[in-house]
Phi, psi and omega in degrees: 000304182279349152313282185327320172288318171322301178316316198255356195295334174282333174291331169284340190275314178305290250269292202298323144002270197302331164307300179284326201256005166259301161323318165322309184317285197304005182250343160291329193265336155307302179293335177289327197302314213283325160325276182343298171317316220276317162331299174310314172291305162327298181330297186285329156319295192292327177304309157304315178266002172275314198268341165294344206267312218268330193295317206287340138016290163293293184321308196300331185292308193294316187304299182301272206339304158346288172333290148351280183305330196274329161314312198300324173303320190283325160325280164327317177285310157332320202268337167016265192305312166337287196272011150285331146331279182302307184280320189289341183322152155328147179047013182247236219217067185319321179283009171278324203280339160285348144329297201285313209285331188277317179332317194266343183306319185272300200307319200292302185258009200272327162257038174292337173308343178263111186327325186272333171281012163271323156262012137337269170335297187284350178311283207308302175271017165292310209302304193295327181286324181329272200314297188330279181300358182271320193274336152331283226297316184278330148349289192273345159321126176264340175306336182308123155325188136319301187311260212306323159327298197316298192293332174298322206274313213278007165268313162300341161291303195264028160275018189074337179334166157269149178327323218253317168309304176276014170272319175313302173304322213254330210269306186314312188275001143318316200269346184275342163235045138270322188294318171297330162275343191269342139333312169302332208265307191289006186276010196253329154318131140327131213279155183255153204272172194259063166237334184094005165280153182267164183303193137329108151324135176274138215276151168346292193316301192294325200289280181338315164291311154334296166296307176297338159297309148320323193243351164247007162229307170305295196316279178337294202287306168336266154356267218298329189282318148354264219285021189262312221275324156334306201283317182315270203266019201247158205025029160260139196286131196094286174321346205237080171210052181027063211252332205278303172356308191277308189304314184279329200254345137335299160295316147317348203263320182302309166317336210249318172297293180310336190268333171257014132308326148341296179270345187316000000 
């Protein structure tokens, strides 16, 4: 037995050692851990008022941004007349100007109670009424094409004109250069003998010119003046009483007589 302790006595004493410097550890390695806890807990503090600082931040950036937008909308309504002004002039860009006006038309009138947007509004509709009688005035231009008819009525439409009026106005200066083509074509008849018989039949050639001529300026325009007063006026109250119907088949009909006096 004490050989034996004699043998192993340095393993217990190393042992016991090893024993006392591992407690050591761990109460070092404790205090650390609770350093470690307390840090963390700091971390997540200072983590919390850095994310309130910065949401409220945010919250304050979206309030300017707001603001922002909403000057610029106040901005905007401001420069109104200005740029209606500028585009309605004669020769300048009617259609921006009925563009802008329609942008600014709600907004305009939803805050008329308020004075400045309110001579804002009346600035705006002087202005708009001006170009309204200007483009009346070109209306009755007998010169206008189809196209430039089409684009005139449909800016005055959407200046509010009323429907009904400017449903009159489109069928008359149609019908006055339709009436006018179909003039060109009957001053190109032959003249009739006084029995009321027509003259020399007129040769093949001629009569084909005559229906292609017919049919790519009178036919044609008829078809473009259609389909514009359709695209106008069709589901607006009043014009849609079969008026183009009547107006179209008036003309076809006159037309259809000359092309068989044509042929006679």
């Amino acid at each position: 037995m004490q050989t034996l302790l004699y043998e192993n006595y340095n393993k217990f004493i190393s042992a016991t050692d090893t024993i006392r410097k591992m407690k050591v550890d761990f109460r070092r390695m404790e205090a650390e851990m609770d350093d470690l806890a307390a840090n963390m807990a700091a971390i997540s503090t200072s983590s919390a008022r850095v994310s309130a600082a910065l949401q409220d931040r945010h919250r304050r950036g979206a309030q300017l941004a707001g603001v922002q937008a909403l000057l610029r909308k106040l901005q905007s309504l401001v420069e109104v007349p200005g740029r209606l002004r500028r585009w309605a002039a004669p020769g300048a860009e009617p259609a921006r100007a009925l563009r802008c006006h329609a942008r600014a038309r709600a907004v305009l009138r939803h805050y008329r109670h308020l004075p400045s947007f309110r001579a804002i509004e009346d600035e705006s509709h002087a202005i708009m009424a001006d170009l309204a009688q200007r483009l009346r005035a070109r209306l009755r231009d007998d010169t206008l094409d189809p196209k430039e008819l089409t684009e005139c009525v449909e800016m005055l439409l959407q200046l509010e004109e009323p429907p009904e009026e400017l449903c009159e106005e489109f069928l008359s200066h149609a019908g006055a250069r339709l009436e006018t083509e179909l003039a060109v074509l009957e001053a190109e008849l032959p003249p009739s003998d006084p029995s009321g018989t027509a003259a020399t039949p007129p040769p093949a050639s001629d009569i084909l010119d005559f229906v292609d001529r017919g049919s790519s300026a009178f036919v044609g325009n008829l078809c473009l003046l259609a389909a514009s007063y359709r695209s106008l006026f069709e589901g607006r109250p009043g014009p849609g009483d079969g008026r183009l119907e009547t107006f179209a088949a008036a003309l076809t009909t006159r037309y259809f007589e000359l092309l068989e006096r044509r042929l006679a």
